[in-house]
C-alpha positions as CSV (number, residue, x, y, z in Angstrom):
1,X,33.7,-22.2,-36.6
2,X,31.5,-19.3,-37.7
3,X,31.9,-16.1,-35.3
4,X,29.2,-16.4,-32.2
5,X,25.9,-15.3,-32.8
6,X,25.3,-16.0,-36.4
7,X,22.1,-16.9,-37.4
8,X,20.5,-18.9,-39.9
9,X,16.9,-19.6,-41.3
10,X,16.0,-22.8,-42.9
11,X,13.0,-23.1,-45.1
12,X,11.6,-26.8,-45.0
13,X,11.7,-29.7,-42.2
14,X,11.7,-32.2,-44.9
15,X,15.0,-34.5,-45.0
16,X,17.3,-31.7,-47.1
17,X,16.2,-29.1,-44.7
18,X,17.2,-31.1,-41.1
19,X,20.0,-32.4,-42.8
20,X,21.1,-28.8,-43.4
21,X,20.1,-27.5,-39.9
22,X,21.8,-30.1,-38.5
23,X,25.1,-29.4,-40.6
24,X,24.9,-25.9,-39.7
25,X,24.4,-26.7,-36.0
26,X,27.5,-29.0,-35.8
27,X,29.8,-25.8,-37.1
28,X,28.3,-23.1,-34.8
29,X,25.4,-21.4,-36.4
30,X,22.2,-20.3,-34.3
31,X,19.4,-22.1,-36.4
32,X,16.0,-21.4,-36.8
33,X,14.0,-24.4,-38.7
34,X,10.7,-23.0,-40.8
35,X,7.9,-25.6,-41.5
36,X,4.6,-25.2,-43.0
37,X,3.2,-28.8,-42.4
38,X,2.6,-29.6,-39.2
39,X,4.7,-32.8,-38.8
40,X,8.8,-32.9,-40.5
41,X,9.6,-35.1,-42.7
42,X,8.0,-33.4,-46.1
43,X,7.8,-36.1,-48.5
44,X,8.9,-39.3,-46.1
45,X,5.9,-40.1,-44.4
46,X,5.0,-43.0,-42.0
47,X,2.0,-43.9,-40.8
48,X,0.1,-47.4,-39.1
49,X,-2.8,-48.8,-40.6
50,X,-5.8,-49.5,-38.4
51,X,-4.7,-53.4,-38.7
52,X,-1.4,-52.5,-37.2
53,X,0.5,-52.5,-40.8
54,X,2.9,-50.0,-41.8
55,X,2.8,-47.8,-44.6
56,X,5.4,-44.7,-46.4
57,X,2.9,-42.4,-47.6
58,X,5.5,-41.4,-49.4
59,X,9.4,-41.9,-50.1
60,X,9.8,-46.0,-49.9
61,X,13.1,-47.4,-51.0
62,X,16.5,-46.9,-50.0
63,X,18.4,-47.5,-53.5
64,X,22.1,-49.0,-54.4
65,X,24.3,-46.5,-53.9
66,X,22.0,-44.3,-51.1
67,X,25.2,-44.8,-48.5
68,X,24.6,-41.2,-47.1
69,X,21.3,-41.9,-46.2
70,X,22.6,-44.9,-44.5
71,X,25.1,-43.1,-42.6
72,X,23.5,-40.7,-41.5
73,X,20.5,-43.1,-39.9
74,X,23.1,-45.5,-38.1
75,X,24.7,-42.3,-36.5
76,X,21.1,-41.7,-35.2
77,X,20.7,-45.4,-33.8
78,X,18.2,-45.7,-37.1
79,X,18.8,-49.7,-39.0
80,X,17.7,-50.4,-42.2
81,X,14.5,-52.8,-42.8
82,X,15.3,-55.4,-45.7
83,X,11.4,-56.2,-47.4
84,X,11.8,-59.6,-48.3
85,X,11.5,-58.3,-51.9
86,X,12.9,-56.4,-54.7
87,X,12.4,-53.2,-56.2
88,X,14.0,-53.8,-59.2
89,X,12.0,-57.0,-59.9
90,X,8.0,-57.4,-60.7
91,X,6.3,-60.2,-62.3
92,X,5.0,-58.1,-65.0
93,X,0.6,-58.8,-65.9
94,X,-0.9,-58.0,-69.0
95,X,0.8,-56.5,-72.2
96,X,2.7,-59.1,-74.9
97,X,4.0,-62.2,-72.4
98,X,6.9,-62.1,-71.8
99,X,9.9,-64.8,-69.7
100,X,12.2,-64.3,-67.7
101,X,15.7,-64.9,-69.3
102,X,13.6,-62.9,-72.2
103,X,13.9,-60.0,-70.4
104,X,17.2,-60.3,-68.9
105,X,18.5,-60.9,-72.4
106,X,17.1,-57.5,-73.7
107,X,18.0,-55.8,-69.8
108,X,21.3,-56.6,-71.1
109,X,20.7,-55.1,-74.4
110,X,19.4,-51.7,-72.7
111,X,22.4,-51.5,-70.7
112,X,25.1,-52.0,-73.4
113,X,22.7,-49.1,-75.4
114,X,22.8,-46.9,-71.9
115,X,26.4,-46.9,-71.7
116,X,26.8,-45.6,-75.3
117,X,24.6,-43.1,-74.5
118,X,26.5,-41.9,-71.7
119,X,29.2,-40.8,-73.5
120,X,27.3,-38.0,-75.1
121,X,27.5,-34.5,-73.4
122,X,25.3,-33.1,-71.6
123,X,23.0,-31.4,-73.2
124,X,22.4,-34.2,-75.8
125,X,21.6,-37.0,-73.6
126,X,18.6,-39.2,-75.2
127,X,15.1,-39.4,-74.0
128,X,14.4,-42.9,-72.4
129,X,11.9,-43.7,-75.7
130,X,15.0,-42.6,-78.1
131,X,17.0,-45.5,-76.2
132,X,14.4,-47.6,-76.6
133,X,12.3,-47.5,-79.6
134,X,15.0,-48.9,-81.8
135,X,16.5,-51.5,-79.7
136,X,16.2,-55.3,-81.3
137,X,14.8,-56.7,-78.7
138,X,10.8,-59.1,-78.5
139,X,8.0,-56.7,-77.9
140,X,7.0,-57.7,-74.7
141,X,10.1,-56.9,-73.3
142,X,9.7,-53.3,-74.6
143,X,6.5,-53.3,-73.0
144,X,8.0,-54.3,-69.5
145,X,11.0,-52.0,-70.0
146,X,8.4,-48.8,-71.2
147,X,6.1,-49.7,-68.3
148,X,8.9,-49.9,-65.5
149,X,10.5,-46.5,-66.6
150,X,7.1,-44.9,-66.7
151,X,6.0,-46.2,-63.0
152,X,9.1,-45.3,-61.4
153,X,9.9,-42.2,-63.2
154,X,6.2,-41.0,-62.9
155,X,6.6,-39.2,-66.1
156,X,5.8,-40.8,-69.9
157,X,8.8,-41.9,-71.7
158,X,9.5,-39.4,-74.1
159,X,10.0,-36.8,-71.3
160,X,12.1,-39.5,-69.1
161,X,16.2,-39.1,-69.5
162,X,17.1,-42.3,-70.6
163,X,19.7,-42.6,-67.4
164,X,16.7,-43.1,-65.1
165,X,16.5,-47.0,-66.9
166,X,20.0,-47.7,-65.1
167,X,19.0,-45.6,-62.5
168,X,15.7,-45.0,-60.3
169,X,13.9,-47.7,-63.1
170,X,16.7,-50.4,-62.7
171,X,15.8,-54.0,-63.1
172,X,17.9,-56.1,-61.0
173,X,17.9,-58.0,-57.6
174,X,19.9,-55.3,-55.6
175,X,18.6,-55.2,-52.0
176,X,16.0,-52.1,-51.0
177,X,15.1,-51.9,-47.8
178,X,13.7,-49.1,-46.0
179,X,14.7,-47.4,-42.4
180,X,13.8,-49.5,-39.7
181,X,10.6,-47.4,-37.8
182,X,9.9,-46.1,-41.1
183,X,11.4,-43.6,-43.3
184,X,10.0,-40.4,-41.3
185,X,11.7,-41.5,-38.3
186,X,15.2,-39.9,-39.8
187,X,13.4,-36.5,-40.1
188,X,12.0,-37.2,-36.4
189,X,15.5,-37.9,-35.0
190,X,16.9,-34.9,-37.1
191,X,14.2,-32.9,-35.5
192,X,14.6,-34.1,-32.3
193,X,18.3,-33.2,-31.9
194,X,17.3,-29.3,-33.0
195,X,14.6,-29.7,-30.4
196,X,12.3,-26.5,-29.7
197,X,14.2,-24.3,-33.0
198,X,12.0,-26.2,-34.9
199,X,8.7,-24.5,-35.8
200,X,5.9,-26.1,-37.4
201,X,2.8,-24.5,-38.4
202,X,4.8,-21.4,-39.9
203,X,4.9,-20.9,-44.0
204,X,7.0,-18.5,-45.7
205,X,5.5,-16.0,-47.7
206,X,8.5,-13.3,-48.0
207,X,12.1,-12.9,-47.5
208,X,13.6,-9.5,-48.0
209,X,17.4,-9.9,-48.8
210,X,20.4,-7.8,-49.1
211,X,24.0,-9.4,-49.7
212,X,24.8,-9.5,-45.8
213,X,21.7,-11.1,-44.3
214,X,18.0,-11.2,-44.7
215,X,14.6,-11.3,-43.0
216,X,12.2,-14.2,-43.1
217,X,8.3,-13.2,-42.8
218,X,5.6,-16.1,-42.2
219,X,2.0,-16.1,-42.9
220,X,1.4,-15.9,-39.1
221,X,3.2,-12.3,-38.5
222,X,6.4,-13.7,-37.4
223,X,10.1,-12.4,-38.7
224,X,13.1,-14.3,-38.3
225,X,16.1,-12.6,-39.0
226,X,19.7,-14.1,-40.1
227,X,23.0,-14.1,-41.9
228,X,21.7,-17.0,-43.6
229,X,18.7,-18.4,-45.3
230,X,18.5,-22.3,-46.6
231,X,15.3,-22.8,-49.0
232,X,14.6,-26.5,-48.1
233,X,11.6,-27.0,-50.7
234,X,10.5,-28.1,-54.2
235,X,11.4,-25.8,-56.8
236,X,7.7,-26.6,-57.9
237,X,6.8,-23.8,-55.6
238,X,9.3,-21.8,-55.0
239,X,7.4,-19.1,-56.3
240,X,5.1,-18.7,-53.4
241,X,7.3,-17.3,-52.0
242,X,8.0,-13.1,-52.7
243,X,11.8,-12.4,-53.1
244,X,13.5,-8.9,-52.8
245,X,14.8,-7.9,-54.5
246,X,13.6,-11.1,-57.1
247,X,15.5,-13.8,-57.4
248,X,18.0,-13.9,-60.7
249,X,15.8,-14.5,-64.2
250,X,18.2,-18.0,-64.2
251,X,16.8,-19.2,-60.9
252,X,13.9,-18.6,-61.5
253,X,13.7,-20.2,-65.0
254,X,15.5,-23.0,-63.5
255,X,12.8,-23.7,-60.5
256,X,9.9,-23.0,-63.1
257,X,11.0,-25.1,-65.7
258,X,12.1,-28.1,-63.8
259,X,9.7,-31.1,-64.7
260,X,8.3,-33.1,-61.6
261,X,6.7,-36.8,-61.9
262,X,3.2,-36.9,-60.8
263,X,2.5,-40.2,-59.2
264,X,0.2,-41.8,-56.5
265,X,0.0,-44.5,-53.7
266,X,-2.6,-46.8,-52.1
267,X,-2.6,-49.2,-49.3
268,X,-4.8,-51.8,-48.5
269,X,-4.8,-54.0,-45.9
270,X,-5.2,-57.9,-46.0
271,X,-7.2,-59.9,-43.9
272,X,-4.7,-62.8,-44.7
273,X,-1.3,-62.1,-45.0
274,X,0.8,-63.8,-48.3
275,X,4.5,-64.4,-48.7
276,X,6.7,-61.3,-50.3
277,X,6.0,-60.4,-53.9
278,X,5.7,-58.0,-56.3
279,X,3.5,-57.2,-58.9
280,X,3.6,-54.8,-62.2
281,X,0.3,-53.9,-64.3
282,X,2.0,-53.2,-67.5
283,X,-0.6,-51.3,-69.6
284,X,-2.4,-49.4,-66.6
285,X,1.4,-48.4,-65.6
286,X,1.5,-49.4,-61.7
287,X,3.0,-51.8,-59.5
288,X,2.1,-53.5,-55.9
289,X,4.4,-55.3,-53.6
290,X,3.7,-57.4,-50.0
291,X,6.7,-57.5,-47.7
292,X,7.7,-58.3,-44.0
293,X,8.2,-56.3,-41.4
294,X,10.8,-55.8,-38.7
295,X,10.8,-59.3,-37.5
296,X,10.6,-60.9,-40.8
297,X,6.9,-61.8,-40.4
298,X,4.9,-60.5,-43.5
299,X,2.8,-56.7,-42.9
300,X,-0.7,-57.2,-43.3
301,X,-0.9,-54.7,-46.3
302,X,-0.6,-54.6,-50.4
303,X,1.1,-51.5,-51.3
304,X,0.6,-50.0,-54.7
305,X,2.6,-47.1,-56.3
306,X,1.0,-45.4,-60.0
307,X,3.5,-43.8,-62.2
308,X,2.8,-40.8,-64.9
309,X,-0.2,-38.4,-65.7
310,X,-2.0,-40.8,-67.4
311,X,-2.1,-43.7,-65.2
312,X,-3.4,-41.5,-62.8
313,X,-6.1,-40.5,-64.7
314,X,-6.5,-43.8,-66.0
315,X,-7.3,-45.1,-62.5
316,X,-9.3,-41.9,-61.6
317,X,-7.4,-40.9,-58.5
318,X,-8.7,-37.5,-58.0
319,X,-12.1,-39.4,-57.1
320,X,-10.7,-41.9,-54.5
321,X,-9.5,-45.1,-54.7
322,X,-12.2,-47.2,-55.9
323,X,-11.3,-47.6,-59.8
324,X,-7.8,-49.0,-58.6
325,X,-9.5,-51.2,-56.7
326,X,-11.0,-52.6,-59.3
327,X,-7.9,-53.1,-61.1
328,X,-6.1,-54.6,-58.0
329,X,-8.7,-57.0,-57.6
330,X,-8.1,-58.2,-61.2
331,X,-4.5,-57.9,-61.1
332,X,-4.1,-59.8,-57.6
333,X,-7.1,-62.3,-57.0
334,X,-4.8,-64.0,-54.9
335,X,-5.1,-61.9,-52.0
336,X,-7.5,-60.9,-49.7
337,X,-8.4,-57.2,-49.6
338,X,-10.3,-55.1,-46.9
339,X,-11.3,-52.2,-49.0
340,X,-12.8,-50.7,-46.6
341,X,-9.7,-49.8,-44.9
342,X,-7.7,-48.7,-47.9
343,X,-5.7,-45.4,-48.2
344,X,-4.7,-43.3,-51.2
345,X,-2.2,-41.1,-51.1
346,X,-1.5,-38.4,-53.6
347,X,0.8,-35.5,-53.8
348,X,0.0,-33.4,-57.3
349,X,-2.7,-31.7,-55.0
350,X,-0.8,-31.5,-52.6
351,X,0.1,-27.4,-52.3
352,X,3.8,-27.8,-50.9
353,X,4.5,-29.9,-53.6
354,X,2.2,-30.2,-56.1
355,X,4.0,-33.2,-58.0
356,X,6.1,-36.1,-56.6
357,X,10.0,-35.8,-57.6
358,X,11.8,-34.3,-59.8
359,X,13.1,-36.0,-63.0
360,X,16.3,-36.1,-63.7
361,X,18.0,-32.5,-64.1
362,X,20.6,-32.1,-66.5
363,X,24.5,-30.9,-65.1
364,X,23.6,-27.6,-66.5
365,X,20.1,-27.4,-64.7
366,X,21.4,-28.3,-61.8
367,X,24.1,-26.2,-61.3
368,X,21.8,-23.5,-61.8
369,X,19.5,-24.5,-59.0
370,X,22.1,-25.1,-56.8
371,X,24.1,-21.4,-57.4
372,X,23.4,-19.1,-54.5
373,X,22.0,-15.5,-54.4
374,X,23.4,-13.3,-51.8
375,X,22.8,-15.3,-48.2
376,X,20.2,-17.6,-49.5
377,X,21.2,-21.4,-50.3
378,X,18.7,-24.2,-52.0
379,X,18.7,-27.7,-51.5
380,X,16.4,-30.6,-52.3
381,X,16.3,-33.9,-54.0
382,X,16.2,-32.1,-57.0
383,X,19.2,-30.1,-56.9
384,X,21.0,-33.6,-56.2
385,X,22.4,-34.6,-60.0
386,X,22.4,-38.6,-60.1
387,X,20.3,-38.7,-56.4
388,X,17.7,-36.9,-57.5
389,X,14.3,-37.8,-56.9
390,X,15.4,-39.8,-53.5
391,X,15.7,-39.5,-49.8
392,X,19.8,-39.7,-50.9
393,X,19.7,-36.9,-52.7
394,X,18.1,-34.8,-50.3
395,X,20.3,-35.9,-47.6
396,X,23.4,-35.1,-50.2
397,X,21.9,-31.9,-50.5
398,X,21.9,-30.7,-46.9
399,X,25.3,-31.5,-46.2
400,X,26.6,-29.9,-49.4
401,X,29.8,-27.3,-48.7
402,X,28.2,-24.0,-49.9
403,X,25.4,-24.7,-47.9
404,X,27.1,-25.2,-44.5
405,X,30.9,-23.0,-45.3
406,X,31.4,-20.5,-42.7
């Protein structure tokens, strides 16, 4: 138990940064939780269509593997929601045809090439396009195989560690559900138990630090003052906020360099609701899925998640939804759209982000964005090695040990 009276300052109300409030709560420190947004949650987001349907503006699936997260939500009365489909499985459209067992066969192949792969240190682990450029396996499946790491990563191949094909661009039939009352409801809970030391409405734009505490100053004039400070948020703008002294020329390298997917999301609700399925443009790189809802009947709603720069621009999402549209009308004549009621959802332009999740940091990358300076401690999805890029890692990141040791 730390001595009475300590205080700590955490920067973010996104999952990492409750998780860690919440952590340091349970072993005596005074905390003080900084958000700029004016809801928590940062990058899980749920919100109700105007036809009732639910919808994750952002964060979605809850991975093999993400037992944290799981934990964590049953402590807080929070179930999981199973979808009625699979992440790891889309009927791909468009590119070389493809079958099934043709693609399982060369999933196989991929695998057997992965774990080869694995064996090579650190800092010469493939590209996902080295992996799979040479692999003897029919062209279609390549196509699938590119397409599916490119969605999911959000990032073109050649930049995409080729671990994130076992990993976050798997294709299998494990189960991936979602929290039951959507994702943002862990934040809420999380939120809830801190109760009025949360404060929303209040960006950081300085922290002055010495080696025994620091001072926290927001846009709107006010100064929190601790022991402790816990930077809860994307190292893809870390620099806005002022350090000093600066931070260390490694940490900052480290949070400028590290590469972030840019993807996008749209929802559009159905004016007649079809079984579970899911769906994967291949050349326009983007996928879309139906599912149930909390008592197994099926949400009036066609999600649709865009992976990579290009795909974005391809489907022209800085000017609104309607060129996807287009393209979800040819890929899915099956179902019944209301365009009118559709929503996009993008987070490159968003400013407390500007990009969607990190990709896959190396051990060495890593341990630099994790090291501490003085009383301030970072945490994030992306300073979560193998759980980066998901709600896991940033719960993973909150409760690490050097962020909540005495």
């Amino acid at each position: 138990m730390v001595s009475a009276g300590r205080k700590a300052v955490v920067v973010g109300a996104g999952l990492a940064g409750l998780s860690a409030a919440c952590e340091l709560d349970k072993r005596g420190w005074d905390v003080t939780v900084l958000e700029a947004r004016d809801r928590v949650g940062g990058r899980t987001w749920s919100r109700v269509l105007s036809n009732g349907a639910s919808i994750e503006m952002g964060a979605e699936f809850i991975l093999p593997g993400n037992t944290e997260l799981v934990k964590l939500a049953a402590e807080l009365g929070i179930g999981t929601l199973d979808k009625g489909m699979r992440y790891g499985q889309r009927e791909p459209v468009g590119g070389t045809r493809v079958d099934g067992p043709t693609l399982r066969a060369a999933v196989k192949k991929l695998r057997e090439a992965l774990v080869e792969a694995e064996e090579a240190p650190d800092s010469d682990k493939p590209s996902a396009a080295w992996i799979l450029a040479p692999l003897d396996i029919p062209q279609g499946a390549k196509e699938v195989i590119e397409a599916r790491t490119e969605i999911s990563a959000a990032e073109v191949i050649e930049q995409v560690p080729a671990p994130e094909m076992a990993g976050l661009a798997a294709i299998d039939d494990s189960p991936s559900p979602g929290l039951a009352g959507g994702n943002q409801s862990l934040a809420l809970a999380l939120a809830e138990r801190l109760g009025e030391r949360v404060h929303l409405g209040e960006k950081v734009e300085f922290i002055n630090w010495a080696e025994t505490g620091m001072a926290v100053c927001c846009e709107s004039g006010a100064i929190f003052e601790g022991e402790r400070c816990v930077l809860a948020i994307p190292a893809s703008v870390m620099d806005q906020i002022q350090f000093a002294p600066g931070l260390p020329e490694e940490k900052a390298v480290a949070n400028r360099v590290l590469p972030y997917g840019h993807a996008a999301k749209l929802f559009v609700p159905l004016l007649e609701s079809v079984p579970p399925s899911s769906v994967m443009n291949v050349p326009e790189r983007w996928w879309c899925w139906t599912q149930t809802g909390a008592d197994d009947s099926v949400t009036p709603v066609v999600s649709c998640f865009a992976g990579s720069a290009p795909a974005l621009k391809r489907l022209e999402v800085e000017s609104g939804p309607e060129k996807w549209l287009e393209s979800l009308a040819r890929t899915r004549p099956d179902l019944e759209l209301d365009p009118e009621g559709a929503v996009l959802s993008t987070w490159d332009d968003d400013p407390l982000v500007k990009g969607a999740y990190s990709i896959s940091p190396m051990v060495s990358q890593t341990a630099a964005l994790i090291e501490p300076v003085g009383p301030l401690r970072f945490v994030g999805e992306h300073t979560a090695g193998e759980f980066s890029g998901l709600m896991e890692g940033a719960v993973r990141s909150g409760q690490r040990a050097d962020v909540t040791a005495d």
